[in-house]
Backbone as CSV, one residue per row, in Angstrom:
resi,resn,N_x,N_y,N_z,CA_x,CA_y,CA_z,C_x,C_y,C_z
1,UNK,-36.780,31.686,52.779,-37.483,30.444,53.074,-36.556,29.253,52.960
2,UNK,-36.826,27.972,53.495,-35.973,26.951,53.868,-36.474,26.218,53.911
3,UNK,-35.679,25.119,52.612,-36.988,23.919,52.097,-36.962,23.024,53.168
4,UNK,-38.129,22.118,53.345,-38.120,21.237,54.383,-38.330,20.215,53.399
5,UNK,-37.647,18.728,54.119,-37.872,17.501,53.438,-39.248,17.270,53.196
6,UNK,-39.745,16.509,52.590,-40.565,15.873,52.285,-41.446,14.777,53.251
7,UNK,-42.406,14.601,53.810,-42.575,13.554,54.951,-43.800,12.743,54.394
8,UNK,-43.864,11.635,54.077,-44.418,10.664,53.386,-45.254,9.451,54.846
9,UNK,-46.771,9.839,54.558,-47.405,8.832,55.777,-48.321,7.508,55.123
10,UNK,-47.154,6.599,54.335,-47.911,5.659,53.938,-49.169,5.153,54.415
11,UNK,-50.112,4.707,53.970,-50.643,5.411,52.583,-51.160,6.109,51.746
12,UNK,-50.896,7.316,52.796,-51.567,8.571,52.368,-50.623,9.131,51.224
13,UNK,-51.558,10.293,51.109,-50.519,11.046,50.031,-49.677,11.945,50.715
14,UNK,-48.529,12.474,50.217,-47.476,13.424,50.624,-47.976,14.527,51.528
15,UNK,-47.229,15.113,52.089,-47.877,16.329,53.308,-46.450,17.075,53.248
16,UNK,-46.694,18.112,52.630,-45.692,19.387,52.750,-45.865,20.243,53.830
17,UNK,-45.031,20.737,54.330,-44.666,21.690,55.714,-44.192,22.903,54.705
18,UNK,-45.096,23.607,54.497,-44.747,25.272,53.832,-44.250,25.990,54.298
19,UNK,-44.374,26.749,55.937,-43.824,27.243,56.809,-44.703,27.098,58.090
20,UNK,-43.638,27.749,58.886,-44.761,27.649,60.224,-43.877,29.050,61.271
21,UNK,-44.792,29.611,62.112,-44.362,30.971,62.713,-45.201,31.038,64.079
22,UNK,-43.762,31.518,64.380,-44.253,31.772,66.418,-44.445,33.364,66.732
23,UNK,-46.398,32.890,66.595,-46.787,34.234,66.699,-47.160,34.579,68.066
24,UNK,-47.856,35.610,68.246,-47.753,36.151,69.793,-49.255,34.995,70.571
25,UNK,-48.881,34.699,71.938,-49.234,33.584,72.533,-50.828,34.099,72.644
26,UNK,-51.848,33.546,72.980,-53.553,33.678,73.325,-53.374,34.400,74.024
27,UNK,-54.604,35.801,73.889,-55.306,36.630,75.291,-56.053,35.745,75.746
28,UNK,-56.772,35.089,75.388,-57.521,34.149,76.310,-56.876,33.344,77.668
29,UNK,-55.766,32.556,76.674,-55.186,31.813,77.719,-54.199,32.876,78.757
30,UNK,-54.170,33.839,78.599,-53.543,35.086,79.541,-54.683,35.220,80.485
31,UNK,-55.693,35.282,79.956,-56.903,36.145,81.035,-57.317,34.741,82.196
32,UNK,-57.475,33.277,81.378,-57.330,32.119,81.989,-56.867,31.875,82.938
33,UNK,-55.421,32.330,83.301,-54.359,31.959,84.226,-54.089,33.606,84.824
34,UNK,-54.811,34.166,84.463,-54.653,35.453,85.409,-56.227,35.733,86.735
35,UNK,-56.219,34.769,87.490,-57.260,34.870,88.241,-57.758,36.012,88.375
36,UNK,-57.344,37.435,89.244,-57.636,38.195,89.719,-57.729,38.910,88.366
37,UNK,-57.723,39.273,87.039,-57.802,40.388,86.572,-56.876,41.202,86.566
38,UNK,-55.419,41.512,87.217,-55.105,42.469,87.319,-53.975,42.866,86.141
39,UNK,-54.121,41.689,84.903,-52.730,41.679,83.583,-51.674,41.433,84.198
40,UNK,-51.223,40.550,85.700,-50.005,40.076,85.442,-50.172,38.811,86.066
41,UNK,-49.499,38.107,85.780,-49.502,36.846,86.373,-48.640,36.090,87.477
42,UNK,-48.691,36.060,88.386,-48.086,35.652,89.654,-47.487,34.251,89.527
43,UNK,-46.324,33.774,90.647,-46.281,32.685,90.538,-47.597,31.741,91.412
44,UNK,-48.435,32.276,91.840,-49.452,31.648,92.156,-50.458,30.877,91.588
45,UNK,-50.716,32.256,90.918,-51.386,31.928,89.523,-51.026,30.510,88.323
46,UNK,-49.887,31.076,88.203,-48.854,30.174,87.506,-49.581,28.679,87.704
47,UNK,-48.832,28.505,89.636,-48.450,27.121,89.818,-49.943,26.561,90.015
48,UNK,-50.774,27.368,89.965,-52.437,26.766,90.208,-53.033,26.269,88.614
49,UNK,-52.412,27.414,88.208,-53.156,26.633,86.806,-52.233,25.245,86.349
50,UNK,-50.868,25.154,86.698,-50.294,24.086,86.359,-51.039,23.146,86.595
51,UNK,-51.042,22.672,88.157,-51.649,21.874,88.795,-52.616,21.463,88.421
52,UNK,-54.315,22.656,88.164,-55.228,21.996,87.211,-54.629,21.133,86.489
53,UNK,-54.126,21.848,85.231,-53.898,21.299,84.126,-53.578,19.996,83.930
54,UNK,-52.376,19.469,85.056,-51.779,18.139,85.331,-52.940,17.415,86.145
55,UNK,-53.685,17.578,86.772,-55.100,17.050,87.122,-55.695,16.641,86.409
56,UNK,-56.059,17.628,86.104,-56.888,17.039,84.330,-56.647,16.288,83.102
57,UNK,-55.724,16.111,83.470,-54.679,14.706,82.608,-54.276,13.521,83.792
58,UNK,-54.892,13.365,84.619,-54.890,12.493,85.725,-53.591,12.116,86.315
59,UNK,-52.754,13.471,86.248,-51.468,13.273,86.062,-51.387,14.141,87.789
60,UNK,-50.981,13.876,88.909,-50.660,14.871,90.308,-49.321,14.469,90.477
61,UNK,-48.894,15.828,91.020,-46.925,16.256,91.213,-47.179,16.857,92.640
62,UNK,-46.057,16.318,93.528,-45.975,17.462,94.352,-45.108,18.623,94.065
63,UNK,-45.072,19.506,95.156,-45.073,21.053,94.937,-43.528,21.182,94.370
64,UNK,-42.687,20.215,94.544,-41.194,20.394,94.446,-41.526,20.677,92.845
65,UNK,-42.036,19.509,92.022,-42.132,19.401,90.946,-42.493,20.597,89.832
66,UNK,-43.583,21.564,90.657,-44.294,22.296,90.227,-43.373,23.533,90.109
67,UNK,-42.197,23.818,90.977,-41.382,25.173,91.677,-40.743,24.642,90.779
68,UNK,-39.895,24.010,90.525,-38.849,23.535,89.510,-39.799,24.499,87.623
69,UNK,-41.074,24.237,87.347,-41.368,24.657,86.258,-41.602,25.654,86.046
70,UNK,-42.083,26.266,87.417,-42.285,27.884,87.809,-40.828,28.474,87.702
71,UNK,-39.994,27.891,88.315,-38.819,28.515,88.459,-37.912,28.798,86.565
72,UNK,-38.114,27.756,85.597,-38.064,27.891,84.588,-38.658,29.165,83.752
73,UNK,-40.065,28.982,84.026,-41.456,29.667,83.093,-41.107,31.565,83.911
74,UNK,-40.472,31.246,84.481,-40.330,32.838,84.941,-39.220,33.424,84.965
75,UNK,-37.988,32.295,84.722,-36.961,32.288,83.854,-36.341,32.965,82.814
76,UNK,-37.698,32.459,81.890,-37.410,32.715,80.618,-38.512,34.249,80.640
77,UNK,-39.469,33.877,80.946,-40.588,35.566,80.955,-40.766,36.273,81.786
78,UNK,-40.074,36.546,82.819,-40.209,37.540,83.664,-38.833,38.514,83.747
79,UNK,-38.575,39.142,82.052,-38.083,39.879,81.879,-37.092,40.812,82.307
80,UNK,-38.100,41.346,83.228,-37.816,42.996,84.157,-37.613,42.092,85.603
81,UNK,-37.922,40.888,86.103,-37.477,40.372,86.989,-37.889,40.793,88.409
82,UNK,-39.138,41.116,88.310,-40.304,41.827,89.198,-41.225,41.019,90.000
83,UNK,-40.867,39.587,89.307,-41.588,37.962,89.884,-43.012,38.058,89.615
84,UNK,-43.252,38.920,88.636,-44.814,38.978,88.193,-44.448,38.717,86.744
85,UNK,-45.463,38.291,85.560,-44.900,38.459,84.322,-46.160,39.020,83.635
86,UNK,-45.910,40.378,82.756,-47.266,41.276,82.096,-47.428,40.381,81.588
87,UNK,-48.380,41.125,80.539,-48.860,40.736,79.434,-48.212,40.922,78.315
88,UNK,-47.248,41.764,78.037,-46.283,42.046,77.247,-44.793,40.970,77.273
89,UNK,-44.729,40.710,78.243,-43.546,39.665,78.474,-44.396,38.039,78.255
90,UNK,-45.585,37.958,78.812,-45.772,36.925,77.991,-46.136,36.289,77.408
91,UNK,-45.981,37.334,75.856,-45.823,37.100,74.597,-47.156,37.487,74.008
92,UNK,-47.781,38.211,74.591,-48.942,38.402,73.610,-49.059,39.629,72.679
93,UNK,-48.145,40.840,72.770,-48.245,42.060,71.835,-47.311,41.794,71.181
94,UNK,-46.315,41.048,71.732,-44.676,41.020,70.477,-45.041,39.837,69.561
95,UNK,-44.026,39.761,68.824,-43.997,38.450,68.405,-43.020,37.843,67.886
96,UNK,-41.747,37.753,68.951,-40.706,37.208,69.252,-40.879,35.990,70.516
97,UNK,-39.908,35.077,70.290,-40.515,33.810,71.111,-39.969,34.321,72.410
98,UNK,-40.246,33.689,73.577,-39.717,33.873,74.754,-38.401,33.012,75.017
């Protein structure tokens, strides 16, 4: 373990950070962004739920914007490099970060 400073929010009282751990990501939010059901997630999928998401924060990108994050997010989790990403790659049975 690895002490962390101290963080003081005048005028409250003290707030210690004990630890904190990157555990394996939501089935929910997997099944969310997996339209069809089928446990993997497409870049379709992907860039649709982005889009909500940035909608719903009254926030709209065009598509360049969106391929640039896709192109990242599948980057880092699409493992086996199959341009789909399981459910195992992302991140919900392990619990190692991506």
């Amino acid at each position: 373990p690895q002490n962390f400073p101290l963080i003081q929010c005048p005028p409250n009282p003290p707030i210690y950070l004990l630890f904190f751990t990157l555990g394996p990501r939501s089935v929910d939010a997997f099944k969310e962004v997996d339209q069809d059901a089928d446990k993997v997630l497409t870049r379709t999928e992907v860039k649709e739920h982005l889009k909500l998401s940035y909608e719903k924060g009254g926030k709209v990108h065009d598509d360049l914007y969106y391929e640039k994050i896709l192109d990242d997010i599948f980057y880092k989790s699409d493992r086996d490099k199959d341009g789909m990403i399981s459910a195992k790659e992302y991140n919900i049975y392990e619990h190692d970060e991506l």
